[in-house]
C-alpha positions in Angstrom: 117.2 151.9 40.7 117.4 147.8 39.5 119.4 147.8 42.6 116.1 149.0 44.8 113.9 146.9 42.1 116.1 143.8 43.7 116.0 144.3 47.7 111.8 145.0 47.6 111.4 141.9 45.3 113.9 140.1 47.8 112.0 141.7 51.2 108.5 140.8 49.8 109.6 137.4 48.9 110.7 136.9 52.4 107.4 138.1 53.8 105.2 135.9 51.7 107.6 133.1 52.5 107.8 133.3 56.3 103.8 133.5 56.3 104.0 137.0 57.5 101.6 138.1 54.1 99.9 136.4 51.9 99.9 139.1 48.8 101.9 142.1 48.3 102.7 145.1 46.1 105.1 147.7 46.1 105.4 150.7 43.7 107.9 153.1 44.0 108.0 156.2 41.9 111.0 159.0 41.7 110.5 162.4 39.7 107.2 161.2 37.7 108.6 157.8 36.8 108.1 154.7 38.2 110.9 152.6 39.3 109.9 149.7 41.3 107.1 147.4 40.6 107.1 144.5 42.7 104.7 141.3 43.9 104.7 138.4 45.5 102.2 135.7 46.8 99.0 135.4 46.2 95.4 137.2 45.4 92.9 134.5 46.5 94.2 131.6 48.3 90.9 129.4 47.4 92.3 129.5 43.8 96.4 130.2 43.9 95.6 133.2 41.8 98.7 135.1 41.9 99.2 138.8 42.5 100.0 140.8 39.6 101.1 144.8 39.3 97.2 145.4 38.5 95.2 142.9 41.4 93.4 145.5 42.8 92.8 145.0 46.6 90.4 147.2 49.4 92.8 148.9 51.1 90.5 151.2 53.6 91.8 154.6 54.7 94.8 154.5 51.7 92.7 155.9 49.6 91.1 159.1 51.6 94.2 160.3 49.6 92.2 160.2 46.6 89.4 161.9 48.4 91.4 164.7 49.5 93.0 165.1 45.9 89.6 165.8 44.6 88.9 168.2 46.7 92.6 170.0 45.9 91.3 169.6 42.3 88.1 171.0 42.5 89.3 173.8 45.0 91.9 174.6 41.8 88.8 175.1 39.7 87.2 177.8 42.0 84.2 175.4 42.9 85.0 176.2 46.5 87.8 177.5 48.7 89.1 175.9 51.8 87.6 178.2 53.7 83.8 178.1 52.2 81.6 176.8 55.2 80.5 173.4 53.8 76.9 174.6 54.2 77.6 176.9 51.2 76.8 174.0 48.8 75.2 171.9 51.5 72.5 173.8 53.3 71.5 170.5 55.5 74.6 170.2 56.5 74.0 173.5 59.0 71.7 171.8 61.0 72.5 171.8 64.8 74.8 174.4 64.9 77.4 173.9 61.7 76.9 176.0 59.8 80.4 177.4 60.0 82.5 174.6 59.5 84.7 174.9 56.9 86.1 172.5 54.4 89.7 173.1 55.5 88.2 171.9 59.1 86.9 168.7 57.2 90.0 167.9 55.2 92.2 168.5 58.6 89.8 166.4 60.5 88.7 169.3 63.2 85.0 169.5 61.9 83.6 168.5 65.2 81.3 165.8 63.3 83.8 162.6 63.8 80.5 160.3 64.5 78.1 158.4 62.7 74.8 156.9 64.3 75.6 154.2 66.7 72.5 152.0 64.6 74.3 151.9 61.5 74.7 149.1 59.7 76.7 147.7 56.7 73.7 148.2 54.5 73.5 151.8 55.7 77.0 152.6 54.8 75.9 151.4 50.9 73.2 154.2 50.7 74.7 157.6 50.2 71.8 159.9 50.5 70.5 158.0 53.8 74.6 158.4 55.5 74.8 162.4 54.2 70.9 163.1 56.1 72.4 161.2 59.3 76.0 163.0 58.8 73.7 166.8 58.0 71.6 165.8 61.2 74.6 164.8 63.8 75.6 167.4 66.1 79.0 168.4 67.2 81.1 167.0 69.2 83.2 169.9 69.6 83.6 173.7 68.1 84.4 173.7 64.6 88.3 174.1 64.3 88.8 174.0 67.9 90.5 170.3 68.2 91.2 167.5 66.4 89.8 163.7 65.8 89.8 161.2 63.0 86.7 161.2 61.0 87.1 157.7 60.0 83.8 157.6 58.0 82.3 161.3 58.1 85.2 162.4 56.3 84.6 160.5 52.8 80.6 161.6 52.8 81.2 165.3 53.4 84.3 165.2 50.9 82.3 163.2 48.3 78.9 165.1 48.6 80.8 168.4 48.5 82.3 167.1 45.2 78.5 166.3 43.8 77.1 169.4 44.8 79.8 171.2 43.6 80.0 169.2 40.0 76.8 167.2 39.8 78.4 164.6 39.9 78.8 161.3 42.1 82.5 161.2 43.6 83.2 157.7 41.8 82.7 159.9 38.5 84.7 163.0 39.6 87.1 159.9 40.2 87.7 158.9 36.9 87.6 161.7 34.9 89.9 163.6 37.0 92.8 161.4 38.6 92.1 157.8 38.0 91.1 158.2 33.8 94.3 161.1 33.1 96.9 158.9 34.4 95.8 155.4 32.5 94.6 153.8 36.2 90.9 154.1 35.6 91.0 150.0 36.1 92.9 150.2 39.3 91.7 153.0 41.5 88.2 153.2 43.0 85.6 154.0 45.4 82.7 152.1 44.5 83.6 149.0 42.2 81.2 147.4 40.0 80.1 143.9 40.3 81.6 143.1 36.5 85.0 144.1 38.1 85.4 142.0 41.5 86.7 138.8 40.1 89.8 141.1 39.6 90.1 141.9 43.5 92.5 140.5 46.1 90.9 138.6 48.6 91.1 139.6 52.3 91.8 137.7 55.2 92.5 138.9 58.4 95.6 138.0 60.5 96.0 135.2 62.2 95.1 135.7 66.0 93.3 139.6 64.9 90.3 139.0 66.3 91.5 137.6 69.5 93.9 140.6 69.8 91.5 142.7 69.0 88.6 141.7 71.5 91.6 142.1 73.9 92.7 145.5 72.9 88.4 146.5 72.9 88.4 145.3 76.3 91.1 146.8 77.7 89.6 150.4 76.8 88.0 152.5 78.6 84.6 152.1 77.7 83.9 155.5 77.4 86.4 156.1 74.6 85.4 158.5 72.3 85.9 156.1 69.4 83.4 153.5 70.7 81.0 156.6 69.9 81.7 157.4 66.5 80.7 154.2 65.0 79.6 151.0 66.1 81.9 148.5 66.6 80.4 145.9 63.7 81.9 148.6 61.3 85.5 148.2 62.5 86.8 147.3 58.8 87.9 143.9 59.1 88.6 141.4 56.2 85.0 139.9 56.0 83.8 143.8 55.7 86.7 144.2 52.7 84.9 140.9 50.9 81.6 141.9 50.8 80.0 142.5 47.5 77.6 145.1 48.7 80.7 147.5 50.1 83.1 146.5 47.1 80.3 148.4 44.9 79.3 151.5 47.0 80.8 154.4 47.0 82.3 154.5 50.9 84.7 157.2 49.9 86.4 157.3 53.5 88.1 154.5 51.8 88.4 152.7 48.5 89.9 150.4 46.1 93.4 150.4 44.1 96.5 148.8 43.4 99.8 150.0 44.1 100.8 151.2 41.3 97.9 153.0 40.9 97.8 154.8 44.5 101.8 155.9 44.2 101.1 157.2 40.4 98.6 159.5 42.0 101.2 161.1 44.7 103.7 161.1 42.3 101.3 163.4 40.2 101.0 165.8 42.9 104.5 166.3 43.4 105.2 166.8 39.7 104.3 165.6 36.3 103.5 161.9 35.5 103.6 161.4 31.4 102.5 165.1 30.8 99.4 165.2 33.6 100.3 167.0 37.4 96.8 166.9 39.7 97.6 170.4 40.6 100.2 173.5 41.1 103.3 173.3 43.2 101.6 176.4 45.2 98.5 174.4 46.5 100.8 170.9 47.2 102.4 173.0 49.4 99.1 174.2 51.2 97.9 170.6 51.1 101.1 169.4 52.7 101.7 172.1 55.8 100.6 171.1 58.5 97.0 172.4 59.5 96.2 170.3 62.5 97.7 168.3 65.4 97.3 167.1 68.4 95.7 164.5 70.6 93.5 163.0 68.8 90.0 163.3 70.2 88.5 160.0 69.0 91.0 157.8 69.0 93.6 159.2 71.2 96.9 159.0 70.1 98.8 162.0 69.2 98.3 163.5 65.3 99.5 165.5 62.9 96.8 166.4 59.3 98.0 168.5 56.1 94.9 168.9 54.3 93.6 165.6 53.9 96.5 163.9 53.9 98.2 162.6 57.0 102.1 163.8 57.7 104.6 161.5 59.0 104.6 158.7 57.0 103.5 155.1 58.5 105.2 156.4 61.8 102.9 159.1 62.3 106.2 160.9 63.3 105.7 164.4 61.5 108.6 165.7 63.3 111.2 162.9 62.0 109.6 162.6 58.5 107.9 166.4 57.9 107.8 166.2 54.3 105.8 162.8 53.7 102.5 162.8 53.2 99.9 160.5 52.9 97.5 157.7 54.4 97.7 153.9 55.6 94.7 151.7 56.0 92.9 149.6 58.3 95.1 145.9 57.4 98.1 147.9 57.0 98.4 148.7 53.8 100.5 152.5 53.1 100.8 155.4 50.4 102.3 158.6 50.3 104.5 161.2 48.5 107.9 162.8 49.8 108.0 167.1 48.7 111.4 166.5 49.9 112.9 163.5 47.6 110.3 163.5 45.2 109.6 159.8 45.8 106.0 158.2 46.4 105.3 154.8 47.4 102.5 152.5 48.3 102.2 149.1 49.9 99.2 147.5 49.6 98.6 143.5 50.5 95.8 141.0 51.8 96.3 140.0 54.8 94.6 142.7 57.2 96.9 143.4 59.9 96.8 145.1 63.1 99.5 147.7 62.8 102.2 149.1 59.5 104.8 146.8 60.4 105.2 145.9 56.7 104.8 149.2 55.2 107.5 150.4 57.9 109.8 148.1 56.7 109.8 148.6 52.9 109.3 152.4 53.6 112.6 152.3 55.2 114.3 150.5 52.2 112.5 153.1 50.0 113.3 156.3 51.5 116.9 154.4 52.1 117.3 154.6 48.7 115.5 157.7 48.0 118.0 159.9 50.3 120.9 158.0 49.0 120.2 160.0 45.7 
C-alpha cells in the first residue's frame, strides 16, 4: 500500500497547493491495519501551525458515527433493543404523542421529531438538560416510522440521553471508555472537548465566497422548506460556529470532534478487529449496515438512504452504486466510513468548511481504487 501512501500524499499536496484546502488528513485503514496516514497544510493559519496525524479538527455530522456506535454497543449489552420505544428509559420523551417511537426510528432518522425550537440559540445548544426538555416537549412532525428526514440536531440528544439513562453516564464518558479509550484515540475523538485541549484543534474557516453562495442557495428556497423549520438558520454550522469555545466544550453529540486517524480506526473496528478490540459482532454490523430507511428526505429534500445510524452510499449518497459503504460526512465536507465489502475505512477531515464533498469524493475514489484493486 506505499503505492496508495504516495498518490494521497501527492493529491493532498495538490489541494493545499492550488488553495483549494487549507489543512487536510487522510487515513486509510485495510483489515484492522492502518495503511495510509497522510497531511498537508496547515492547522491555524494565524500561526503556520502545521497539520499533524493527531490535529484534531470539528468535523460536524462525521462523527454521528460515533453516536450511532454507542448505541450498537450499548444495544450489544442488552441496555435496550432497537425496538424499545425511547420512552422506556425516557418517560418525557412521550409527551405529545411519542410514546412509541422507537430507537431504530431514531437511528434511521424516521422519528418524526427532526426539529428543534425555532428560538434556539448557540448557548442553548451548550445546555443538555434544557435541549432534551425542548426535544421531550416537540411534537411530531409525522407518524413514527412512517417517513424519513434528517435529524440534524435531535438525533445526537436522544442518542446521547438514551446512553445516560441507560448507563448513568454523560455520552462524552460512554465515549471514552468504550470506543475512543480501547483503541488508544481517547486524545483524538470527542464530543464535548475541554478547554485544556483546544490549543490542539484545527482552526476553521469557511470557503471563500460560502456565505455569498449560501445566502443565494437560502434564497432561492422555497420559504416553506421543511428545513427552515427544524432549526433556525443562525445554527447552520459554519466555521465561526466550529471556533467557538463554548460549542468546542459541550457535548453537541449530533456532531463532534476527531482526527482522521481516529474516526477511520473506529469503522475499521466495526468491521473487524483493530490490535485485539472489535466495537461489536459481525451479526449486528450487518443489522447496522442494511438499509432501514430511504426515501425523500422530508426536511431537507433530497433523496436518502440510513442503515442504523450510519448513512449508506458513501460521500455520493448513491446506496445503489456503493451498497456496502457506510458512514457520515459533515457540514465543511469533511467524510468517514467503512466498506463490509473491501474491508477498508477511510476518513477525510480538513479546515476549510466547504459547501459540498468534492474533496472527500476525490480521495474516496483513489481509496476504494485501490481497495478493489486488491
Amino acid at each position: 500500500m506505499d503505492d496508495l501512501q504516495r498518490q494521497v500524499q501527492e493529491a493532498i499536496d495538490r489541494l493545499v497547493e492550488s488553495g483549494t484546502e487549507r489543512g487536510v488528513q487522510v487515513a486509510v485503514y485495510r483489515d484492522g491495519e492502518q495503511v495510509v496516514d497522510a497531511v498537508a497544510g496547515v492547522a491555524d493559519p494565524a500561526s503556520g501551525r502545521p497539520v499533524d496525524a493527531g490535529t484534531v479538527f470539528y468535523n460536524f455530522s462525521i462523527v454521528k458515527g460515533a453516536t450511532a456506535t454507542l448505541a450498537h454497543i450499548l444495544a450489544e449489552r442488552g441496555l435496550f433493543g432497537y425496538d424499545t420505544p425511547v420512552a422506556e428509559l425516557w418517560p418525557e420523551f412521550a409527551a405529545h404523542g411519542k410514546q412509541a417511537v422507537t430507537v431504530r426510528q431514531v437511528l434511521d432518522h424516521t422519528a418524526g421529531v427532526p426539529g428543534i425550537p425555532l428560538d434556539t440559540t448557540v448557548e442553548d445548544l451548550c445546555d443538555w438538560d434544557k435541549m432534551c426538555a425542548a426535544i421531550a416537549d416537540a411534537e411530531l412532525w409525522w407518524e413514527p416510522g412512517t417517513k424519513v428526514g434528517y435529524h440534524a440536531y435531535t438525533f445526537g440528544y436522544i442518542v446521547g440521553e438514551l446512553a445516560r439513562r441507560a448507563t448513568g453516564k454523560p455520552i462524552s464518558q460512554v465515549l471514552r471508555e468504550d470506543i475512543a479509550g480501547p483503541l488508544g484515540v481517547a486524545d483524538e475523538l470527542w464530543f464535548g472537548m475541554p478547554a485544556s485541549e483546544h490549543h490542539r484543534l484545527a482552526r476553521l474557516e469557511d470557503e471563500p465566497g460560502a456565505a455569498e453562495a449560501a445566502a443565494q442557495m437560502m434564497a432561492s428556497m422555497p420559504p416553506d422548506l421543511p428545513m427552515f423549520r427544524s432549526a433556525p438558520p443562525e445554527l447552520f454550522p459554519n466555521a465561526e460556529f466550529g471556533n467557538r469555545a463554548d460549542t468546542l466544550a459541550a457535548d453537541i453529540p449530533a456532531g463532534g470532534k476527531t482526527s482522521a486517524r481516529a474516526i477511520a480506526r473506529m469503522y475499521a473496528a466495526l468491521l473487524g478487529e483493530v490490535d485485539g478490540v472489535r466495537l461489536i459482532p459481525p451479526e449486528r454490523l450487518a443489522e447496522a449496515t442494511a438499509v432501514s430507511s430511504s426515501g425523500i428526505d422530508e426536511v431537507f429534500g433530497m433523496p436518502t438512504t440510513w442503515g442504523l445510524g450510519y448513512g449508506i452510499g458513501g460521500p455520493s449518497g448513491d446506496a445503489q452504486e456503493t451498497p456496502t459503504v457506510f458512514g457520515l460526512g459533515g457540514v465543511g465536507g469533511s467524510f468517514g466510513c467503512g466498506d463490509t465489502a473491501s474491508g477498508v475505512a477511510w476518513a477525510v477531515t480538513k479546515n476549510r468548511v466547504s459547501n459540498d464533498f468534492t474533496t472527500a469524493t476525490q480521495l474516496g475514489q483513489l481509496i476504494t481504487g485501490a481497495g478493489s484493486a486488491r
